[in-house]
C-alpha positions as CSV (number, residue, x, y, z in Angstrom):
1,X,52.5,-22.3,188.6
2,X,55.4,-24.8,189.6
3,X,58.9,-23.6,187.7
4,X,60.6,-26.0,185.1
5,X,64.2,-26.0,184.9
6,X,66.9,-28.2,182.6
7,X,70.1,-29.4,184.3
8,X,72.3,-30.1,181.4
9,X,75.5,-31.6,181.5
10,X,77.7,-34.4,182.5
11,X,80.3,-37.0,181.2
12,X,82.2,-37.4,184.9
13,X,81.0,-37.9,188.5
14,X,83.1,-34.7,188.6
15,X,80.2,-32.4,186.4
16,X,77.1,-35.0,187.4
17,X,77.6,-35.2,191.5
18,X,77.3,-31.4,191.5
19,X,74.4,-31.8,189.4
20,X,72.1,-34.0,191.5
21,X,73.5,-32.1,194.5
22,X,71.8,-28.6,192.7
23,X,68.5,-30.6,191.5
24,X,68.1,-32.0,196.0
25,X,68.7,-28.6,197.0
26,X,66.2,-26.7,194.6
27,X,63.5,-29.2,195.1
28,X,64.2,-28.9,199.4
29,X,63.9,-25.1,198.4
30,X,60.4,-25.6,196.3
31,X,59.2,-29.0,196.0
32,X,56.9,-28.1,193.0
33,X,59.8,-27.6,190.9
34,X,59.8,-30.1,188.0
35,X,63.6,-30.9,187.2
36,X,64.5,-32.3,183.4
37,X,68.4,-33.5,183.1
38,X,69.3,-33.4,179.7
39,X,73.1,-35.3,178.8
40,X,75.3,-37.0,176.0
41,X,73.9,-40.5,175.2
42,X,76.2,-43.4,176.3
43,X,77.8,-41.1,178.9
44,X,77.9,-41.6,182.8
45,X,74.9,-39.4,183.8
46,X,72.3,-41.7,181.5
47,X,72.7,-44.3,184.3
48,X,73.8,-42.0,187.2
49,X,71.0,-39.4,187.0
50,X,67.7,-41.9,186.8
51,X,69.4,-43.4,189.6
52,X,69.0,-40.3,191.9
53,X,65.5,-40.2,190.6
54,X,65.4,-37.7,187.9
55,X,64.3,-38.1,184.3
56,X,67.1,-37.5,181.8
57,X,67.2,-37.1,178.2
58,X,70.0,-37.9,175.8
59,X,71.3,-36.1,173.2
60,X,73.2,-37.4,170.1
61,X,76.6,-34.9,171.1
62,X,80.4,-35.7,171.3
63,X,83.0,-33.5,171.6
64,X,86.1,-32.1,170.4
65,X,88.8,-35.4,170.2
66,X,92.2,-33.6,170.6
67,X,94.1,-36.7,170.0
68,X,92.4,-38.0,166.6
69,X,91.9,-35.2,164.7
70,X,90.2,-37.6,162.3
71,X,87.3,-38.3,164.4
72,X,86.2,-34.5,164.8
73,X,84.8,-35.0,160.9
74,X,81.3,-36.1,162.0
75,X,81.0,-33.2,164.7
76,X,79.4,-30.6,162.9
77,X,76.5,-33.3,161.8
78,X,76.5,-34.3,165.8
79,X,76.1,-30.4,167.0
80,X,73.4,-29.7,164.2
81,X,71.6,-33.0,165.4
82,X,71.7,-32.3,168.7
83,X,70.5,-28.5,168.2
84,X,67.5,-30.2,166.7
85,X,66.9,-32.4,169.7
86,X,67.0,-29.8,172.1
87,X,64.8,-27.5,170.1
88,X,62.4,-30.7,170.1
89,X,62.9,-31.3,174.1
90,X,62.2,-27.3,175.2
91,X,58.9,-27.2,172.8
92,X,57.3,-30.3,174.9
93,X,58.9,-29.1,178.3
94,X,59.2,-25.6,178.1
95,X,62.1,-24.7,180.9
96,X,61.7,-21.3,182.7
97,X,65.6,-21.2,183.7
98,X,68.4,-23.8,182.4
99,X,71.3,-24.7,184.4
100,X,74.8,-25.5,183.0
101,X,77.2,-28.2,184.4
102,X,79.6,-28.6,182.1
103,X,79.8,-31.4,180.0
104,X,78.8,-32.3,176.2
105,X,75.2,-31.6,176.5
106,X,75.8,-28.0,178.4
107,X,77.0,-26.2,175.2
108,X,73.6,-26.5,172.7
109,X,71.3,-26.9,175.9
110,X,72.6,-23.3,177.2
111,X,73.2,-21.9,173.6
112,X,69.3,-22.5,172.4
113,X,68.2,-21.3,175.9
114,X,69.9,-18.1,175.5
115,X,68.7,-17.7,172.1
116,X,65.4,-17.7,173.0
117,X,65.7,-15.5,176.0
118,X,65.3,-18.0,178.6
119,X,67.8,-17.3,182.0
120,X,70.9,-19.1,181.9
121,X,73.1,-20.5,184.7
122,X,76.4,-21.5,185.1
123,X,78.7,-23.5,187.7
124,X,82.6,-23.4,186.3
125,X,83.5,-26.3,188.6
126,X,87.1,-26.0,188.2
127,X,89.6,-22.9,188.6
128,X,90.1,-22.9,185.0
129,X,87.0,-22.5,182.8
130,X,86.2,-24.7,179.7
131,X,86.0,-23.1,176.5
132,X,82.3,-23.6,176.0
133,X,81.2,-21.9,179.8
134,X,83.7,-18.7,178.9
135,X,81.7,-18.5,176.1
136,X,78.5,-19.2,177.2
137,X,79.2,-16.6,180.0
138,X,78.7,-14.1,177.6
139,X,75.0,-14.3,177.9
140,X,74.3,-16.2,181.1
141,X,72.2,-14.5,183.8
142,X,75.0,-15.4,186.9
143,X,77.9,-17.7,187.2
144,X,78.6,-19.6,190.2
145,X,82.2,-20.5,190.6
146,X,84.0,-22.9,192.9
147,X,87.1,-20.0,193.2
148,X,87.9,-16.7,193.3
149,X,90.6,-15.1,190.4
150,X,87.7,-16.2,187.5
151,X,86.9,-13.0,186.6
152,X,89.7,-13.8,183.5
153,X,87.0,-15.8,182.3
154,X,83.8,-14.4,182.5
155,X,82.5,-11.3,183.2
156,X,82.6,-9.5,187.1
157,X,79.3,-8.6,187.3
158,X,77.9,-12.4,187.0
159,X,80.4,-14.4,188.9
160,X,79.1,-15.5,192.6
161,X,81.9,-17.7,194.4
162,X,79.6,-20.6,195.6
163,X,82.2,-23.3,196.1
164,X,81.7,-27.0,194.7
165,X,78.5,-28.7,195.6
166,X,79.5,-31.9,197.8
167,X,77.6,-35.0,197.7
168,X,75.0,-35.0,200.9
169,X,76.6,-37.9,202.5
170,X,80.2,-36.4,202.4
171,X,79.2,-32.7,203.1
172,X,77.3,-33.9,205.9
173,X,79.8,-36.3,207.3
174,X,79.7,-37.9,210.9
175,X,80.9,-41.3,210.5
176,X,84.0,-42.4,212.8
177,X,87.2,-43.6,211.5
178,X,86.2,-46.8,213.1
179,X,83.2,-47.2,211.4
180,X,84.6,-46.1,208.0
181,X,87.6,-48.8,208.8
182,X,85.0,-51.6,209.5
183,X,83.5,-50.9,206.4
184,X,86.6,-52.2,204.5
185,X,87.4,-54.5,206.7
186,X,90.6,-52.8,208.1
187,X,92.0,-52.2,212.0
188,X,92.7,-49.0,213.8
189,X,96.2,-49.3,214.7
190,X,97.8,-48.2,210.8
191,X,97.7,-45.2,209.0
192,X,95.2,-45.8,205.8
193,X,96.1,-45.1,202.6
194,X,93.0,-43.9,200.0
195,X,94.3,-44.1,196.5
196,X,91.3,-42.8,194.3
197,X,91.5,-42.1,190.4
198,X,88.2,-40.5,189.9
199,X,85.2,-42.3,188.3
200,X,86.9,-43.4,185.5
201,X,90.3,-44.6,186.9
202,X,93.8,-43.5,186.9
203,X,96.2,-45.3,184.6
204,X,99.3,-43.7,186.2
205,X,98.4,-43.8,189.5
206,X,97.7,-47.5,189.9
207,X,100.3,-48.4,188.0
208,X,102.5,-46.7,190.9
209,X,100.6,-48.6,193.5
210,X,100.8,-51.9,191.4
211,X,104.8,-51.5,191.3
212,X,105.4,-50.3,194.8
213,X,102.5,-51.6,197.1
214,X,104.9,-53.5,198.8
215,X,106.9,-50.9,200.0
216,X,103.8,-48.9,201.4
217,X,102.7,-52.1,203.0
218,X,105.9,-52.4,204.4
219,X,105.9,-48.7,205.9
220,X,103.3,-49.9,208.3
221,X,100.5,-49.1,206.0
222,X,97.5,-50.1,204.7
223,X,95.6,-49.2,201.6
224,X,92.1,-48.4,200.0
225,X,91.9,-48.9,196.4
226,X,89.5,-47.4,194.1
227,X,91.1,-48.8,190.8
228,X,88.5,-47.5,188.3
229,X,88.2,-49.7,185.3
230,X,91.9,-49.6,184.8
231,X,93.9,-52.4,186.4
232,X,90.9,-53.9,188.6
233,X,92.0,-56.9,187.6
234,X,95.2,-57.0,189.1
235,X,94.3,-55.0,192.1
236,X,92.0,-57.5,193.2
237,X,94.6,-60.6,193.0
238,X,96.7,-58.0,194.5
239,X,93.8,-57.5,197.6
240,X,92.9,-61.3,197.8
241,X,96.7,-62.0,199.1
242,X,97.3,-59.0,201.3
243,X,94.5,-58.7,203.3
244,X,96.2,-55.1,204.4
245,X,94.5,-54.0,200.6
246,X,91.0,-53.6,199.4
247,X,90.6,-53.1,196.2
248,X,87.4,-52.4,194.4
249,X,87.2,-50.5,190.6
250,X,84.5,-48.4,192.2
251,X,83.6,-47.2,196.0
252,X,79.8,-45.9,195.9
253,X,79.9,-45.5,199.7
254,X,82.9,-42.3,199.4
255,X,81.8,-40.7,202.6
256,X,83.6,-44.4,204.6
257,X,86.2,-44.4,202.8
258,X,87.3,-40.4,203.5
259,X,86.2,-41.3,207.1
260,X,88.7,-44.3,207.3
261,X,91.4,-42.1,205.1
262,X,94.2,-41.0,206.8
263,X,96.0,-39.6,203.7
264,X,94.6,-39.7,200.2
265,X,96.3,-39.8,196.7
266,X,94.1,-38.8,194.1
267,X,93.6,-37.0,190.8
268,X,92.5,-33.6,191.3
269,X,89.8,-33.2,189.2
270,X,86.9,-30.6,191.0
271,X,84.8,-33.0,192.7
272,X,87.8,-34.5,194.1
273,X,89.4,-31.6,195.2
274,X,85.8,-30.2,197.2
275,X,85.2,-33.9,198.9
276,X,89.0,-33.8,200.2
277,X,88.9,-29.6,201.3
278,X,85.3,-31.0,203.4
279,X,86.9,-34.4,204.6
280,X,89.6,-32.4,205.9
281,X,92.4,-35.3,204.8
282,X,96.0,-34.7,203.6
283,X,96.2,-35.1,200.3
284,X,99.0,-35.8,197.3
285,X,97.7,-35.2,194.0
286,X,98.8,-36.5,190.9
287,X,96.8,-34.8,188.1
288,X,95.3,-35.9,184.8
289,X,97.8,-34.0,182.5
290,X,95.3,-34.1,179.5
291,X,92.6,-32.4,181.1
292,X,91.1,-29.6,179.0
293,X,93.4,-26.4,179.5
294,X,95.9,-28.7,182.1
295,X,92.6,-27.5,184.4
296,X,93.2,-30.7,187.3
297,X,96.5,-29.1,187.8
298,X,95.1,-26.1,188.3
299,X,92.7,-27.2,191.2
300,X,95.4,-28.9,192.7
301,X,97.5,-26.0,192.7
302,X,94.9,-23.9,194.6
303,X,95.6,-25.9,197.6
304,X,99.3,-26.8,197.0
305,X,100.1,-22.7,197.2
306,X,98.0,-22.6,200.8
307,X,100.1,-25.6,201.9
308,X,96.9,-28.1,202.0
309,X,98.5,-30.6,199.8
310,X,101.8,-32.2,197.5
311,X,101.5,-32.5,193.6
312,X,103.4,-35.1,192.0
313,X,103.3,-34.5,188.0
314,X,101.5,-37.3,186.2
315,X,104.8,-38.3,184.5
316,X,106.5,-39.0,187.6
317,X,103.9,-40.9,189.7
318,X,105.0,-44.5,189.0
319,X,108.2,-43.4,190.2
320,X,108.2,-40.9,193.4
321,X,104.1,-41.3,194.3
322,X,104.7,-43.6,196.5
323,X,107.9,-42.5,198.2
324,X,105.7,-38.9,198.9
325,X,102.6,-41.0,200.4
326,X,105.8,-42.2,202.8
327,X,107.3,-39.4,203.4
328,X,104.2,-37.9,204.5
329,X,103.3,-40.6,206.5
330,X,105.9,-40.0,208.8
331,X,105.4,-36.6,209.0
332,X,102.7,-35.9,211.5
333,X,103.5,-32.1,211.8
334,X,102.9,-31.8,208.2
335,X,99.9,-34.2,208.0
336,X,98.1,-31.8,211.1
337,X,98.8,-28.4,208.7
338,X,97.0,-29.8,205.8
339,X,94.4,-30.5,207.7
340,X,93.9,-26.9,209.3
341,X,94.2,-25.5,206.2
342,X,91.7,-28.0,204.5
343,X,88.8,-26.9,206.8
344,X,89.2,-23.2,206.3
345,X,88.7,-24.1,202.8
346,X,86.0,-25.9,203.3
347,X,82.5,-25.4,201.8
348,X,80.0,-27.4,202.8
349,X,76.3,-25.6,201.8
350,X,77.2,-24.8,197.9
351,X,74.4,-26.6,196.6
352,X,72.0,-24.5,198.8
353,X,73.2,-21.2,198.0
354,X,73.1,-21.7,194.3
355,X,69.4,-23.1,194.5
356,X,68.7,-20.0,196.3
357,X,70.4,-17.7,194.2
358,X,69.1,-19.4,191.2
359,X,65.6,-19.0,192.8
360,X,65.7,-15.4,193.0
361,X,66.6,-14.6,189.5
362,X,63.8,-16.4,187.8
């Protein structure tokens, strides 16, 4: 009999790469494994997931709004209709194990799945768990973690440190900076720039760009841009005059653009912070201050404290981001550390071992 399993989960690139990533490695494991993703409707991994070739369904679910308290009145009549969903999609595809991303749809998917016995799994992506996975954890059959000190979150006994599963075409990298510089268009002879605010943009970090992109350009640089939805606009009147910039509100091809990266400024949410540690690049990281539980500042911090990368705070990037992307430019010694370190971070097979831990247990 071929095992069924639910992924549930999603919302960012961040909880959804990871996903697909543990849905290819279980099927490469067992290819008779039938694999049901079940997310939030109107969220990224309805158009993300079908795209990697897995079915998904939707569930009615929104979560906590921290900064309108107001529109948390209709979340108790979302989480009741979205129990009864699930209930309805486990009776017609009856999972033997469910899998937990994190995300809106992770919390009743896992919850009903534990309550009826069924073997529950975890990956905490980032080094400060979510309130729903620390209670979830509870109950779950293992947790796989990305790093070690989580044992303040969920019990001993059921953590596994796994790493972050990386996107195939970035974990198993082998492009040239040449060829990741012809792919934007861009020469050999300057240091790039990759200025990335995750899949949904980074207000302050292109607004630091936007006011001091002339001064990078005019430390010898060049720059890729992944704007995000957030001032794509401007970034591409900015690109279409300096032909030193591209600029693009999203990059689907990452694994060129880390290739052709020389230094990177990004947020530091968890899939971030895995696809820099495997592309080995140095890093400055400005992160998203409203993350749940400050968690982006957190990851970042993991490799700040091994000396693999700078953190500017969120409230100072339009001013000093750019003047540390300079600074580290012309640092060479500095920029050759991070990059040691970086690679004896670096975790390339988590996708696999999870699969195959996941296998045994079921």
């Amino acid at each position: 009999m071929s095992k069924k399993m639910i992924i549930a989960g999603g919302g960012t690139g961040g909880h959804i790469f990871p996903a697909i990533a543990i849905a290819h490695a279980l099927q490469e494991k067992d290819p008779s494994i039938r694999i049901l993703f079940v997310g939030a409707k109107g969220k990224m991994e309805m158009e993300k997931v079908p795209q990697a070739g897995y079915k998904i369904e939707g569930l009615d679910i929104a979560g906590f709004n921290r900064s309108s308290l107001i529109k948390n009145i209709s979340l108790p009549v979302k989480l009741i209709k979205s129990f009864i969903q699930v209930k309805k999609i486990f009776k017609s595809f009856r999972p033997d194990a469910v899998i937990g991303v994190g995300g809106y749809s992770t919390f009743p998917v896992l919850r009903y799945a534990q309550s009826k016995g069924i073997p529950t799994f975890i990956h905490e992506s980032n080094s400060f768990a979510g309130k729903a996975n620390i209670l979830l954890g509870k109950k779950a059959t293992t947790i796989f973690t990305a790093t070690d000190g989580m044992e303040k979150f969920f019990p001993a006994a059921k953590i596994i440190i796994t790493g972050n599963p990386v996107r195939q075409a970035i974990a198993s990298m082998n492009i040239s900076r040449k060829a990741g510089l012809d792919f934007f268009s861009l020469p050999e002879n300057k240091l790039t720039v990759l200025v990335i605010g995750g899949s949904l943009g980074a207000k302050s970090i292109n607004e630091a760009i936007l006011a001091h992109y002339k001064e990078l350009l005019g430390a010898g640089l060049q720059l890729i841009w992944q704007t995000g939805k957030t001032l794509a606009k401007e970034a591409a009147e900015i690109a279409v005059e300096h032909r030193d910039i591209w600029a693009a509100p999203f990059i689907t091809e990452m694994q060129y653009a880390y290739a052709a990266a020389d230094i990177i400024m990004a947020r530091a949410g968890a899939m971030t912070v895995a696809e820099i540690t495997v592309a080995k690049k140095p890093v400055v990281f400005v992160p998203y201050p409203f993350a749940a539980e400050d968690h982006q500042t957190m990851n970042a911090l993991q490799l700040v404290n091994k000396g693999a990368a700078w953190l500017v705070k969120d409230s100072d990037a339009k001013e000093s981001a750019v003047a540390k992307i300079i600074e580290l430019a012309k640092d060479a010694a500095t920029r050759n550390y991070m990059a040691e370190v970086l690679g004896t971070l670096s975790i390339t097979n988590a996708d696999e071992r999870i699969a195959g831990e996941i296998l045994k247990r079921i």
